[in-house]
N, C-alpha and C positions, 0 to 999 in steps of 0.2 A: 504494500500500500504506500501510496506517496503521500506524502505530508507536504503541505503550503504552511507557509508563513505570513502573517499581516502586520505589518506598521501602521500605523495611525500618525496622523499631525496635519498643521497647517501648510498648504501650496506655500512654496517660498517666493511666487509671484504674486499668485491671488489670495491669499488669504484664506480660503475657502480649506473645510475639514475635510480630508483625503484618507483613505484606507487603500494600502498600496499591500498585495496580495502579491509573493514570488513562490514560487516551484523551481526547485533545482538554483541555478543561476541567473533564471530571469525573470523578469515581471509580467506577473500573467492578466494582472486586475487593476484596477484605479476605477475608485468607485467615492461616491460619498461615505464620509464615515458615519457611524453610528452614534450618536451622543453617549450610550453608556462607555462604550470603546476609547475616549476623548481623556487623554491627558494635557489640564490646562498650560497654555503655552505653550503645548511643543509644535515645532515644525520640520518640516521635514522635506531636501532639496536632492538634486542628485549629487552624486561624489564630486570633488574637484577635480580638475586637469591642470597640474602644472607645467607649462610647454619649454621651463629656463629654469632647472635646477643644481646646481654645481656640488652638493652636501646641505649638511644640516647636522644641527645635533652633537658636532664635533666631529664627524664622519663623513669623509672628503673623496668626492668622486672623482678626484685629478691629482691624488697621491699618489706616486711611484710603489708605494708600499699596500695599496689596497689590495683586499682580496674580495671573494665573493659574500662571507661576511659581511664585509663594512657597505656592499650594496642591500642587503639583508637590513642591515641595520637602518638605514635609511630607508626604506620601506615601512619597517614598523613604526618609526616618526613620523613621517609623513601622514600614518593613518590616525595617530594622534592629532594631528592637524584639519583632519576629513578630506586630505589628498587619497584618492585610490588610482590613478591615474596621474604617469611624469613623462617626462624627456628628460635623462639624466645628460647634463652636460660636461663634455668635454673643452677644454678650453687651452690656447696656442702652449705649447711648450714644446719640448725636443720631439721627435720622428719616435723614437725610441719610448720616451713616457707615452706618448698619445695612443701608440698600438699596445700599450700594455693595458691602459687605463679603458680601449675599448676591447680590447681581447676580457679582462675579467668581468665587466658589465655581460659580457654574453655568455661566459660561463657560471655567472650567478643566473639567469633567464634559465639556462640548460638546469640548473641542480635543482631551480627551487621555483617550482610552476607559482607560486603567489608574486613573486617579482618578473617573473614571466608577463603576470598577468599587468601586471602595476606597469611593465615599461612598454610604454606607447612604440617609443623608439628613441636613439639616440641622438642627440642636438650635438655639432661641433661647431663651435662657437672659434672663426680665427685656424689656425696662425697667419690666413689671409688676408690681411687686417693694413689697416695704415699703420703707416711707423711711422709718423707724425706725435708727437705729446697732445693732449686732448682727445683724438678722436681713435690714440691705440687703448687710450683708458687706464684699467690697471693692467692690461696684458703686457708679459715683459718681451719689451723690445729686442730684446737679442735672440728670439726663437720668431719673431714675427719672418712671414718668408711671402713670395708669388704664387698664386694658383699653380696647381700641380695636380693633372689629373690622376698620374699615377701614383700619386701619392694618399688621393681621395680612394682609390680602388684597393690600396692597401687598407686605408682603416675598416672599408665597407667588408670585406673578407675577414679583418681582423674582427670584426663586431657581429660578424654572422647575420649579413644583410640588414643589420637591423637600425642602419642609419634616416632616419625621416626628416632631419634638416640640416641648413648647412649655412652658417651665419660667413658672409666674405665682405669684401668695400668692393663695390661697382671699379672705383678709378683702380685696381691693380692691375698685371699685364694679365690677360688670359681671362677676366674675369666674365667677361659677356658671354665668350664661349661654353665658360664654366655652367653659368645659368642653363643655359642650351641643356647642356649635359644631363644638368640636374633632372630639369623639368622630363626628360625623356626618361628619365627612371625614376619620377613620379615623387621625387625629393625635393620638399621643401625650399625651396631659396630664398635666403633672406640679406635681407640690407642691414649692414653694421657694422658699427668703428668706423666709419670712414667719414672723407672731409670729402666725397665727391661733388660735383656742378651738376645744375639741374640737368643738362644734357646728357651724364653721365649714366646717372639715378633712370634716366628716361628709357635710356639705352640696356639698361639692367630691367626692368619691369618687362619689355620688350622681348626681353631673349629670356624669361621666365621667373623674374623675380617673384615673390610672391608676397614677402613679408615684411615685415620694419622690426629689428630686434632690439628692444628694449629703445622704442625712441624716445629722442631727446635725451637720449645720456652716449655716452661713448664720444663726447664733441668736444669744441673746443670751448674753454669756459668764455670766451669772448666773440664772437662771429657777427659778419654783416648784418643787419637788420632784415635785406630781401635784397634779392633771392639766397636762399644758403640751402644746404641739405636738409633738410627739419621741416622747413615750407616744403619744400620740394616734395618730402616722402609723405607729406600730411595729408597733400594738395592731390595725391594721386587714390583715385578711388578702389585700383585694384589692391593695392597695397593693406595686408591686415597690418594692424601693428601691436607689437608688443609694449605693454605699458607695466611701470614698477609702482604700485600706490604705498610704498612703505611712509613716504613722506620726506622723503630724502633725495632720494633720485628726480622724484619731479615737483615742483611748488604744487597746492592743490589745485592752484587757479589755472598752472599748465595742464595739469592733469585731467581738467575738468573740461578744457577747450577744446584738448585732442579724444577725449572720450565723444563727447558731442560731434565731432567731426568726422570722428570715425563710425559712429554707430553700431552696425552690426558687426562690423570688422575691426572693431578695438577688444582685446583681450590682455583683461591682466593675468600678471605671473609675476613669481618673488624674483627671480635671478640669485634665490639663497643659493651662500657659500658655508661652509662647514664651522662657522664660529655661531650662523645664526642658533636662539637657544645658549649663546655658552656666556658667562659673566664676562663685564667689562676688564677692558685692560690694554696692552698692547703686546700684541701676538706678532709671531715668524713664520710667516709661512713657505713654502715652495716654491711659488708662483711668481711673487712680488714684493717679497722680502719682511718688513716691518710694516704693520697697519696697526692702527687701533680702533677701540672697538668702546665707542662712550657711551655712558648710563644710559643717554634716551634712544641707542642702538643704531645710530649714524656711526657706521665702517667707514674708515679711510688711509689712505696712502699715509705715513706716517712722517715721509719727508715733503708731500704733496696736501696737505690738508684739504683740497678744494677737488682732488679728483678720489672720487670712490671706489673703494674694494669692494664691490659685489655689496651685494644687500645680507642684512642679518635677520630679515625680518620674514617670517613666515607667510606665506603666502592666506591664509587663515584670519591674520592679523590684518595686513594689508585690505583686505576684503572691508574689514571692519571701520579700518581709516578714511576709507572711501567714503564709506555710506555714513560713516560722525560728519563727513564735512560737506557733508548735503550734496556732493556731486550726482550721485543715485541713491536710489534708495536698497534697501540692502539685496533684495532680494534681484536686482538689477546686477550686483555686485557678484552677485554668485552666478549669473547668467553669462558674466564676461570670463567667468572662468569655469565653464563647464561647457556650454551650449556652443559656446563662439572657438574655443580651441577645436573642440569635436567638427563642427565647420571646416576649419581650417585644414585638419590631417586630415580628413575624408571620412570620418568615422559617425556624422550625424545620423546616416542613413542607416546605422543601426540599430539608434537609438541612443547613443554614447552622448551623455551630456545632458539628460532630459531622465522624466519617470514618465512610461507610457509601455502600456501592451506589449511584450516584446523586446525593449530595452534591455540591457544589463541591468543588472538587480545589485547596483553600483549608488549608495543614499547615503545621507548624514541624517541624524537625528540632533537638535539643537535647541536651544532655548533662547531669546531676543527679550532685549532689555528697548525701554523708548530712545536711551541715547548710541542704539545701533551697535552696541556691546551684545556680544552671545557668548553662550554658554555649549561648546561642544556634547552632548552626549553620549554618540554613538558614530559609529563609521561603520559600513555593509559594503561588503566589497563580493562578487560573486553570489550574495546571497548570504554569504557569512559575516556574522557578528567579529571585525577584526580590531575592534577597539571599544568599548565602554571605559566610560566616566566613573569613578565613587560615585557622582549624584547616581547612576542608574545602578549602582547594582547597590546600593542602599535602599532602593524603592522599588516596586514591584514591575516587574518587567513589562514592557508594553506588547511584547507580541503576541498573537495568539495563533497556535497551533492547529490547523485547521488537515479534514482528511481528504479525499480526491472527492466529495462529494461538498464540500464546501462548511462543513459544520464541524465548529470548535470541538478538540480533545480536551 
């Protein structure tokens, strides 16, 4: 006999009471809920997609020293967060760390079907990047290098197919071609680091660009008023864009201008690095030497104060920052990073990013306060419970056990 499963809670859009019914790993129901059924407050969205993830947690997806482990580990974080769905990224460093760093990302996929399931696919963020100060960011210059196809076809073998983007600067030698490339093996390409001219950018969207990675950061801290790259990728319709809401990477008032402009094709993500999660201080890392890492969780270069090291801020958090500063409202917030990534890799069609008939049986369970603060409760990944809160397993569990005939055990 098969047994179903029922959640209860509120639409994280509409407000409205939901009983969201799965079997196996999918969702078979969405129905109104029952009023006895109705745990007040709760609501209930589908899982996140974080599309720019580097670590977390203290556990660094671009250490020469990782193993499959420390991708493990980062998974079970992440699910604390109500991420069930990433792009772990890789980012410029030697030929040598990068096929290690993507060779064990795919032997953690082979050992442990739950991260299997978690990795959408893998982002390589650079080393095709400008080597200009500002727009190489905190990527270190001395491993930054030109498009090299055979160099991309070594990590995609090393990663065991499993690369879905590829962050480069339009102005490098090779790079238009590159796009080409991409787009024909159905890989993401994305616009980043770079200082290039709107003709350039033009010319990248043209030959298969598709995305903006993390715009508005990776730039110079001073640039033309118009035209510069930042208009230019904003101004472009096909273009999705990556956006950081930690509060740091973008002012909100930027944040809220390129959310608006971009619409459906604006998705946030953390670009968390492996300190986010970890106390203040100033840290050594591999990558970029000395950063510090201060009380209100603004990361940065530690001899560059004004350019940042990657974000510390959960993508969770984020979400919540957004919707405190009234740019959206929350459940809009969770739209930009469920719905709109799922979009973007190709996976909406099957339901990735939404709760409906069919879908992945991929939810958070959560609690909402009036000043856009929540309270995580639950993360369901596959169908399975892969994270509770104390609040919930202090109180009576919300699901009910139902048998192939629809009536509670």
């Amino acid at each position: 006999m098969k047994q179903a499963q029922t959640w209860t809670g509120k639409h994280w859009i509409t407000g409205e009471n939901i009983a969201v019914t799965v079997e196996g790993s999918r969702v078979v129901v969405v129905e109104p809920a029952e009023p006895a059924h109705l745990t007040a407050d709760r609501w209930i969205a589908p899982g996140l997609i974080d599309v720019q993830l580097n670590g977390i947690g203290g556990f660094d997806l671009n250490d020469a020293d990782m193993t499959v482990e420390t991708v493990r580990q980062v998974v079970r974080t992440l699910h604390r967060g109500g991420v069930t769905r990433f792009c772990p990224t890789v980012v410029t460093g030697t030929r040598e760390r990068m096929l290690r760093c993507l060779r064990t990302i795919a032997e953690a996929c082979e050992a442990d079907p739950q991260v299997d399931y978690a990795v959408i696919g893998i982002h390589v963020e650079g080393p095709f990047i400008a080597l200009e100060d500002g727009p190489r960011g905190a990527h270190n210059r001395k491993w930054v290098r030109d498009p090299d196809w055979q160099e991309f076809m070594a990590w995609n073998e090393a990663a065991g197919g499993r690369i879905c983007k590829v962050t480069l600067a339009p102005e490098k030698p090779g790079a238009v071609s590159f796009y080409k490339q991409l787009r024909q093996l159905g890989i993401v390409g994305s616009i980043g680091h770079t200082a290039a001219t709107e003709e350039q950018i033009q010319a990248a969207v043209e030959a298969g660009a598709t995305m903006s990675t993390h715009l508005g950061n990776g730039a110079h801290p001073y640039i033309k008023r118009h035209p510069n790259y930042i208009w230019a990728q904003l101004a472009d319709d096909r273009l999705w864009a990556g956006l950081i809401p930690d509060g740091f990477h973008l002012p909100m008032s930027t944040l809220k201008v390129m959310i608006r402009t971009k619409g459906r094709k604006a998705i946030l993500t953390s670009d968390a690095v492996h300190l986010a999660g970890m106390p203040p201080g100033r840290y050594r890392t591999h990558i970029n030497d000395d950063v510090v890492l201060e009380a209100d969780g603004f990361l940065h270069l530690a001899a560059t104060p004004d350019i940042l090291a990657g974000s510390a801020t959960p993508l969770h958090i984020g979400l919540q920052r957004a919707a405190a500063a009234g740019i959206c409202s929350f459940g809009e917030a969770i739209n930009m990073a469920t719905l709109h990534p799922a979009e973007l890799l190709g996976l909406a069609g099957d339901g990735v990013g939404t709760i409906r008939p069919g879908s992945p049986a991929d939810f958070i369970l959560y609690e909402q306060s009036p000043d856009s603060g929540w309270t995580l409760l639950k993360t369901v990944s596959c169908g399975e419970t892969v994270y509770s809160s104390s609040v919930v397993r202090e109180e009576a569990e919300d699901e009910t056990i139902k048998d192939e005939g629809g009536n509670s055990l």
